[in-house]
C-alpha positions in Angstrom: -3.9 173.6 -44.2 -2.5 174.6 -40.6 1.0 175.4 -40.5 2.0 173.4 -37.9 5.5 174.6 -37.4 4.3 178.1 -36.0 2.5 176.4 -33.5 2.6 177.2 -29.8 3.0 173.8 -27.2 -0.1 175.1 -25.9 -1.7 175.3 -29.3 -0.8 172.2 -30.3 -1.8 170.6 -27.3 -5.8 172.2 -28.6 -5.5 171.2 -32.0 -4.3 167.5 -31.1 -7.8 167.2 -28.8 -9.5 168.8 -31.7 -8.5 165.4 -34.3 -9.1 163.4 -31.5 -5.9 162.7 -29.8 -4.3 162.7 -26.5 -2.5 165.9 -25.6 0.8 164.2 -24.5 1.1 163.5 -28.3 1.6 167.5 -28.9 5.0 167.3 -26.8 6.0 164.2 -29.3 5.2 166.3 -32.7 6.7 169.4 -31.0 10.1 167.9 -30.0 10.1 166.2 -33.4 10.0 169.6 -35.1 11.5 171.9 -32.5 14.8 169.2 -31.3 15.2 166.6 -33.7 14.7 169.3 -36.5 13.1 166.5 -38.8 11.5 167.7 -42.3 8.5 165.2 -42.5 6.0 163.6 -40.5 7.2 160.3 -41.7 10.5 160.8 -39.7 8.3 161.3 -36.5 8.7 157.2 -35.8 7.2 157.4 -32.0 3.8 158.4 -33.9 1.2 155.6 -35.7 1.2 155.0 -38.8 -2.6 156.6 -38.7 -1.8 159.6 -36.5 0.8 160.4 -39.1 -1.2 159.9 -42.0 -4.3 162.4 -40.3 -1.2 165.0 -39.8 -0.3 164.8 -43.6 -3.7 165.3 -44.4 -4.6 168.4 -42.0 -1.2 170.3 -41.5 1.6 171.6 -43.5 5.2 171.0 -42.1 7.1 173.9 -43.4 10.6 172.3 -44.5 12.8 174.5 -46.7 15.2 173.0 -49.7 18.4 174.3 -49.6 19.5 175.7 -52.7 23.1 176.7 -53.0 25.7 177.7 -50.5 28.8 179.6 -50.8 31.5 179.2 -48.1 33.9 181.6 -47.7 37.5 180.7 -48.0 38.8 183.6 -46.0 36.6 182.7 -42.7 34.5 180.0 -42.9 31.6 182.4 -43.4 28.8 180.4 -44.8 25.6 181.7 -47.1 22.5 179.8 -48.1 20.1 180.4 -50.6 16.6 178.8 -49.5 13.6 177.8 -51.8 10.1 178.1 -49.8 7.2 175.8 -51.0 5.3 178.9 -53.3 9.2 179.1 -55.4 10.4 182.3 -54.3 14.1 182.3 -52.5 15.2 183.8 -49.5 19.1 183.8 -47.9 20.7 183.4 -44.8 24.3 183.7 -43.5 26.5 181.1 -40.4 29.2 183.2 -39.4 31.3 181.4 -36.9 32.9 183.1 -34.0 34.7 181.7 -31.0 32.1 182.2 -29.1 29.7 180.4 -30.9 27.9 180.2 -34.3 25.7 182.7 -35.2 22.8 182.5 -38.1 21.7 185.7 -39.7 18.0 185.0 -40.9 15.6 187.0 -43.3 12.1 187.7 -42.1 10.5 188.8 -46.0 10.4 187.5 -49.3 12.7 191.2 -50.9 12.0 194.6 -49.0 9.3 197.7 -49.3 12.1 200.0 -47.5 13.9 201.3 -50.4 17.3 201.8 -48.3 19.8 202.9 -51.0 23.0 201.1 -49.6 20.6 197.7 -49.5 20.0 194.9 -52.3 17.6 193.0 -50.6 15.4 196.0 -51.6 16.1 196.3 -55.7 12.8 194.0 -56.2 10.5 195.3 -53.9 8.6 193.1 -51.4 6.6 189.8 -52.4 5.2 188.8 -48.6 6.1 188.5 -45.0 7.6 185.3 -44.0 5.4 183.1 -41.4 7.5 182.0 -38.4 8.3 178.5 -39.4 9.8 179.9 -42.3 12.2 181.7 -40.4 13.1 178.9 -37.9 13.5 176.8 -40.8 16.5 179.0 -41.8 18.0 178.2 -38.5 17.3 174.6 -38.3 18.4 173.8 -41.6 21.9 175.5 -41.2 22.1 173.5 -37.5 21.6 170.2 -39.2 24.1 171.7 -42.1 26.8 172.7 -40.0 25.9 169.8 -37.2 26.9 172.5 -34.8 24.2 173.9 -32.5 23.7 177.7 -33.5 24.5 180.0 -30.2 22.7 183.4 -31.6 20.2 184.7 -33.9 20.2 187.8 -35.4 17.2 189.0 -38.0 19.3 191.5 -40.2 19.0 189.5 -43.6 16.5 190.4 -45.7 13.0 192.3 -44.8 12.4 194.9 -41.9 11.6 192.7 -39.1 8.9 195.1 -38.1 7.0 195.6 -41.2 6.2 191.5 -40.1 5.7 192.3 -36.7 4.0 189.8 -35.3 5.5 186.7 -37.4 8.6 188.0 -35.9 7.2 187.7 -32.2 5.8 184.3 -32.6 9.1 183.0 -34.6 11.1 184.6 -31.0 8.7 182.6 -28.8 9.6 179.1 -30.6 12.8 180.0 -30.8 13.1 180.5 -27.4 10.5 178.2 -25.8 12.5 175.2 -23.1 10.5 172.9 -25.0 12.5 174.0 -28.2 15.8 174.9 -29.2 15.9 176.9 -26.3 18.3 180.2 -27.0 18.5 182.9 -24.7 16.3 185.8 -25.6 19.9 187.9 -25.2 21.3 185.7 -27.8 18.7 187.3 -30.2 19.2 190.7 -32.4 16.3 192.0 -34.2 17.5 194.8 -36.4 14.9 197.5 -37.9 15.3 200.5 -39.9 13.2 202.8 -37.5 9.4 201.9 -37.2 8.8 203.9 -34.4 5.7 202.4 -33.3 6.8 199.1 -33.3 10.2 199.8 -31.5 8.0 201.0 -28.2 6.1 198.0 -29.0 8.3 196.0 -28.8 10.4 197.2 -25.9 7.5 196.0 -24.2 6.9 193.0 -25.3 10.6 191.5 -26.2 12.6 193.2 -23.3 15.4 191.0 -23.3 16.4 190.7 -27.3 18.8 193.4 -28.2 17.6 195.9 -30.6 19.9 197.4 -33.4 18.4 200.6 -35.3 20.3 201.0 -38.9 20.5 204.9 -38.7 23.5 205.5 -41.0 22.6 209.7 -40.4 23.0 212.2 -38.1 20.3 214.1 -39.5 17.3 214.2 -41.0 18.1 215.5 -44.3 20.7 213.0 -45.4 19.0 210.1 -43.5 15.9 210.7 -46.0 18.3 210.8 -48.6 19.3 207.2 -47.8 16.2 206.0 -46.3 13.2 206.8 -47.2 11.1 206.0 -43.4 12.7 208.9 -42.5 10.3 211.1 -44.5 7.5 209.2 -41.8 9.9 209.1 -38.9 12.3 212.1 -37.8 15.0 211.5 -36.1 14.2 213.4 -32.9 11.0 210.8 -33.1 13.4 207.8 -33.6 15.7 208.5 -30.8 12.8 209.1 -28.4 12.2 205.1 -29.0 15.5 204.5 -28.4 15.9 205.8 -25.3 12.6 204.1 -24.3 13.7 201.0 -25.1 16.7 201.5 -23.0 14.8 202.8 -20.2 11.9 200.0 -20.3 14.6 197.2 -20.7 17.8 198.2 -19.3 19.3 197.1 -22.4 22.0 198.8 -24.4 20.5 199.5 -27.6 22.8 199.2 -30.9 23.1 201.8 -33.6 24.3 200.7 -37.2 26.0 203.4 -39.1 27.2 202.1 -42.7 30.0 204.8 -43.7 29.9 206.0 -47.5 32.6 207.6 -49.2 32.1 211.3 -49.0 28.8 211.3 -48.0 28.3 210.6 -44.5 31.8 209.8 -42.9 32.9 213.4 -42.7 34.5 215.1 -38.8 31.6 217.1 -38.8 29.1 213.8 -39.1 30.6 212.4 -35.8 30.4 215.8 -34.4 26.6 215.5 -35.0 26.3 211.5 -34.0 27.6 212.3 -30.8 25.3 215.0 -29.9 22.8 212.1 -30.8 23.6 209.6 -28.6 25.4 211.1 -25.7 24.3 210.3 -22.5 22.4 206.9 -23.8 22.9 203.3 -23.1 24.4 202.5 -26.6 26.4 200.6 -28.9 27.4 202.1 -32.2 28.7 199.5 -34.8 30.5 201.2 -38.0 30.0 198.9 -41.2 32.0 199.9 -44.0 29.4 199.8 -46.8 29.0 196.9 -49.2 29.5 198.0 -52.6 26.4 196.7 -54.7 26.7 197.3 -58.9 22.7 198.7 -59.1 24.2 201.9 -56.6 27.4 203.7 -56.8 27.9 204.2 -52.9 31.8 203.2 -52.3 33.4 202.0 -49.1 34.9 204.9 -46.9 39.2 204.7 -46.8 40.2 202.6 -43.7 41.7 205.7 -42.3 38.5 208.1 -42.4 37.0 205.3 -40.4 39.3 204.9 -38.0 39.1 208.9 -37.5 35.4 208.2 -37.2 35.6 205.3 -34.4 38.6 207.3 -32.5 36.2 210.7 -32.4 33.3 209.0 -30.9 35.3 207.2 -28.2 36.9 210.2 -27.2 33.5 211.4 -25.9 33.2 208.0 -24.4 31.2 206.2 -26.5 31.2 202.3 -27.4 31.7 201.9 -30.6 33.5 199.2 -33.1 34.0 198.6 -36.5 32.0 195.5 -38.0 34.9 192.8 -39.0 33.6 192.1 -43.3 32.8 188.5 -42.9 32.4 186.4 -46.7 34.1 189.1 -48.4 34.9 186.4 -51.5 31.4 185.3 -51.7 27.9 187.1 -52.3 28.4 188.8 -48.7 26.0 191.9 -48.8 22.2 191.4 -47.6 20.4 190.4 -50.5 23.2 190.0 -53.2 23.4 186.2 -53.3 19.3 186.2 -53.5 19.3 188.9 -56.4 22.1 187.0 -58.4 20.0 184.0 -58.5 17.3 185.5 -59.8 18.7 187.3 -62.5 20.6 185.0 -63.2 16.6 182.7 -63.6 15.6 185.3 -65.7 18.2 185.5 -68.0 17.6 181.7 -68.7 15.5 180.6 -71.8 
């Protein structure tokens, strides 16, 4: 069956003329799925009885069932565990700012990665997600929170890039005047470094900001951490960068996630800066989420703060990333590996 929700207007439009319908109808279905958010064809009431019958029978409306959510006491934070239709989970996180809510969504079923700091990556990777999949994350939480969701960013589970071009199509809905309509600049896409794909898409997303998790200076202790740095070095890696910059205009965002004694030292900065100097860039410090499968510990608040104050004095933007649903499952991937274990424990 045709998934219907990753559908272009324009592809819609072929496939209504294909059954034998008028094209206007396309707009109808489209608004249904894309406005009105609704999880059946049943809901769509402007349709006949018949068209909506011959949609049942040739297309699948991908429509997610919420699981669980865990709302954080401390900030409203808000994370939701998502069953798709073939039974595997996935999560996303609402964290509400006053400028607006923002959704963090997952683009795979687990990860392939192998970043040590991460649990999305403990199980390995099941599949890509197809783009309905990941609108459905952020439609589900707008009819949740009945608040309309301001900004996207794809940092849950997966590396975005390693489902490239789900990820494109999922940014075209997303961002498509028929649809929810959000600002390509509203949109973060974060990747762990597939060089390829970040000149790729510089070209073909230039408006959506770009973070790269780089948590290194170098190459030897970013393989250490990472393992696509053993395809990728970082001399290849900031090349990209700085043609994303160049070929968009846009500042482009570095994630560093400090460790306890292993990458938050005076003479790590020292070699960040010499990085990054002299480019259009962000650099957000995230003191690292403890996970119990790794025994990485979060960096005293003072060693960070020596971190962020040495890489503004060389006059570069940096801030420290405010811990958001720190009394519920808050790392990527935790509240998605709980659950399962917690499955597998049962009889």
């Amino acid at each position: 069956m045709i998934d219907i929700k990753s559908l272009t207007l324009p592809e819609l439009q072929e496939e209504m003329e294909k059954i034998g319908e008028k094209k206007f109808r396309a707009g109808q279905i489209y608004e249904w799925m894309h406005v009105k958010l609704v999880d059946s064809f049943d809901e769509m009431t402007n349709l006949s009885k018949g068209l909506r019958e011959k949609l049942k029978e040739q297309y699948e409306l991908i429509s997610l069932e919420l699981v669980e959510v865990q709302t954080s006491k401390i900030d409203e934070t808000s994370k939701f565990l998502f069953r798709l239709s073939d039974g595997n989970v996935i999560e996303s996180v609402l964290m509400k700012y006053h400028h607006g809510n923002s959704v963090c969504i997952s683009s795979q079923v687990g990860c392939r990665m192998g970043c040590r700091f991460c649990a999305s990556t403990l199980d390995g990777l099941e599949r890509g997600l197809k783009p309905s999949e990941m609108l459905d994350q952020i439609y589900k939480i707008q009819k949740w929170s009945q608040e309309r969701v301001h900004n996207v960013v794809v940092m849950g589970t997966g590396e975005p890039f390693d489902n490239f071009e789900s990820l494109c199509r999922m940014i075209e809905l997303l961002c498509s005047p028929d649809g929810l309509n959000i600002s390509h600049r509203n949109i973060t896409v974060s990747t762990c470094g597939i060089v390829p794909k970040i000149y790729e898409f510089a070209d073909r997303n230039p408006q959506v900001t770009l973070a790269i998790s780089l948590h290194s200076p170098n190459d030897t202790m970013r393989r250490e951490l990472m393992p696509i740095a053993n395809k990728y070095s970082m001399d290849e890696l900031m090349e990209a960068a700085r043609y994303y910059t160049r070929t968009t205009g846009r500042r482009i965002t570095f994630e560093y996630s400090l460790v306890k004694g292993v990458n938050d030292k005076k003479e790590h900065a020292q070699e960040l800066i010499s990085r990054v100097k002299g480019m259009n860039c962000h650099i957000n410090l995230i003191p690292v989420n403890p996970i119990k499968e790794r025994n990485f510990v979060q960096s005293d608040k003072k060693v960070i703060e020596n971190f962020k104050n040495k890489l503004e004095k060389y006059g570069i933007n940096v801030t420290i990333r405010r811990e958001m649903g720190a009394d519920i499952d808050g790392a990527c991937g935790q509240l998605r590996k709980s659950f399962i274990d917690k499955s597998n424990e049962q009889p």
